[in-house]
C-alpha positions, 0 to 999 in steps of 0.5 A: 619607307625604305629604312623600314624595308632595309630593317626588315630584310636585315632582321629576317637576314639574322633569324635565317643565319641563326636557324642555318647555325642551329641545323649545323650545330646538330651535326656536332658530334656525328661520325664523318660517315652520316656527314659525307651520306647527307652533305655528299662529298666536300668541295675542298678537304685539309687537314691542319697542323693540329690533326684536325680534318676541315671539309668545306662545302661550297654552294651559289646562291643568289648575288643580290636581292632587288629592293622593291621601292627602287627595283635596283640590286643590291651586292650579296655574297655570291656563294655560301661556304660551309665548314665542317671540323672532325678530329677522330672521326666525328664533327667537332666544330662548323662555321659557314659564311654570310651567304649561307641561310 
């Protein structure tokens, strides 16, 4: 039972993740302006070697998850990070961390 709760909580983890990815991949592209209107300011701005602007947004979420049959919490990410690239103005890129969902 508990391999079969582990497996669902997993499979549900990924579908998340990759609609999380799908909704950031539709900011590729959108100038740095409608960017900052919707996500607000960054928590973190660089800039890199290469000229290219990285703005990081950094959010808590939940620590654990209580698993039923045991009730005990498991260890999670305490915070998800999503990052942004723009080179001239406009998102070229994102990644996020595994706590985002």
């Amino acid at each position: 039972m508990r391999y079969i709760i582990t497996l669902m909580a997993t499979a549900l983890a990924v579908a998340a993740c990759k609609q999380h990815d799908e909704v950031l991949q539709t900011w590729v592209g959108a100038p740095q302006a409608k960017l900052l209107s919707i996500w607000g300011e960054p928590t973190e701005t660089h800039v890199a070697q290469d000229g290219t602007k990285i703005l990081v947004y950094s959010r808590p979420v939940r620590s654990g998850v209580i698993v039923p049959s045991s009730g005990q919490s498991t260890a999670g990410p305490a915070a998800c990070e999503t990052v942004f690239m723009l080179e001239q103005g406009r998102v070229t890129g994102h990644t996020s961390g595994a706590g985002c969902q």
